[in-house]
C-alpha positions, 0 to 999 in steps of 0.5 A: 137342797141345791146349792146356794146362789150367788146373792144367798151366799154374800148375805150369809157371809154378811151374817156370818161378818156381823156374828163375829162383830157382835160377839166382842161388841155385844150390841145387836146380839147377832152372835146369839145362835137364835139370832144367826140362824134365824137370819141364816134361815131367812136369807137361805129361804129356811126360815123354821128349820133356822128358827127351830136350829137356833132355839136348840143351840141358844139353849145349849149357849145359855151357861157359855159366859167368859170368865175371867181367863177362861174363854167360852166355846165361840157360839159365833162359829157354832151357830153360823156353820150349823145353820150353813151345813143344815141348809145345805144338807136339805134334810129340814128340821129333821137334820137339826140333831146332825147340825148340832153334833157338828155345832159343839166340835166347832164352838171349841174350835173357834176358841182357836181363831178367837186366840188367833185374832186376839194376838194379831189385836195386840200390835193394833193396840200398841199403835192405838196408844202411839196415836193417842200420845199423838193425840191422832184420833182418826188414826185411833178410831180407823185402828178400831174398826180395823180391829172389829172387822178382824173379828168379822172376818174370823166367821165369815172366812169359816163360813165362806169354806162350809158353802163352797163345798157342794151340797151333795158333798155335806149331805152324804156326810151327814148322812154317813154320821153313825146313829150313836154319834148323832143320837149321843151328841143330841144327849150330850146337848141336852145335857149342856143344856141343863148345865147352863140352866144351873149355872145361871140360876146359881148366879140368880138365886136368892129367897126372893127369886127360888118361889118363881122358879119352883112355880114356873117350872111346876107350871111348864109341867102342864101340857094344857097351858100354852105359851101365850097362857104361861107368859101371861101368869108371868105378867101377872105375877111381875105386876103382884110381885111389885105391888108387894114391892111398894107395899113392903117399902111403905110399911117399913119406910121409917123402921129401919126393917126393908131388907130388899126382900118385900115378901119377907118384909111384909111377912115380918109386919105380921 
């Protein structure tokens, strides 16, 4: 792969300004890595290896969430220098493994810029509040997309020093990457992987939800069955699942007995 031109690096650096947006306005979900690499593959003329790059590391991303005090790894950076140095790299989805393994050092490394811009944020936020005293809206709203754009920058600056670095150059690091390091990263991201499944089914887990779960997942077990057919058993049990729902509202609607769970509702009539 030779090295971007001039047009496919502004419309990376543009992804990349409107990944970092979105990872604080949480709007069009072009921080999501699915997303970012999706577009960094299109723009870059990659569009599968991009698509394939992102449904590795949006599965990685799943558990990463803010909480509280604790700020998750930057899936921004990760996602927009993974997809760079895997176009560059011109290894295809064959390369996907060394991208991620370089991915997971950079999302805890952008926790750094996050810091940084977050502090420069802070004096943006004291002169917000002396406009508003002014009742100076236009300063407030200036103040705000000044404050954005920061967020912006702080991956497209990143992303900007991963292309200037010639294609020739990533390749032969990527390919000096030991095999224990890539094959162990690639483990450790199945491992994340897993990690952040059980964080999300612990927020989501109750008696009325545990039942798809263990149908899905035996479901997916079962290598004759597509996508396109798993999809429709999930139709088709969403559409059950509310017929049940109306049902248990009706025969309970005057005893006082819905207890938000219409399976066990309905049970309990018999």
């Amino acid at each position: 792969m030779s090295d971007l031109n001039l047009i496919q690096m502004i419309l990376v650096v543009g992804v990349a300004f409107l990944a970092g947006m979105e990872g604080i306005l949480d709007e069009f979900q072009f921080h999501q890595p699915l997303v970012a690499c999706t577009l960094i593959g299109l723009v870059t003329g990659n569009l599968e290896s991009g698509i394939i790059l992102g449904g590795s590391l949006q599965m990685i991303a799943l558990g990463w969430a803010n909480i509280g005090a604790a700020v998750a790894p930057d899936a921004a950076l990760a996602s927009v220098a993974a997809a760079i140095i895997l176009v560059k790299g011109g290894q295809g989805a064959s390369g996907i493994p060394s991208a991620i393994a370089v991915a997971i050092p950079l999302a805890v490394a952008g926790l750094f810029l996050t810091m940084i811009v977050r502090t420069l944020a802070v004096p943006i936020v004291q002169m917000m509040d002396r406009a508003a005293e002014k009742g100076n809206f236009r300063q407030i709203e200036g103040l705000q997309i000044l404050a954005i754009c920061m967020q912006g920058v702080r991956i497209a600056i990143p992303a900007a020093a991963i292309m200037a670095v010639s294609a020739e150059s990533v390749q032969s690091a990527l390919q000096s990457m030991p095999a224990w390091l890539t094959e162990g990263m690639a483990i450790g991201g199945g491992m994340v992987v897993a990690v952040g499944y059980a964080l999300v089914i612990n927020m989501m887990a109750n008696k009325e939800v545990w039942p798809f779960f263990i149908l899905g997942f035996v479901l997916a077990a079962i290598s004759e069955l597509t996508l396109i057919g798993i999809g429709a058993i999930g139709m088709a049990l969403v559409f059950i699942y509310l017929n049940l729902s109306k049902k248990g509202s009706s025969s309970t609607g005057g005893g006082g007995g819905n207890s938000n769970d219409p399976l066990g509702d309905i049970l309990n009539d018999y």
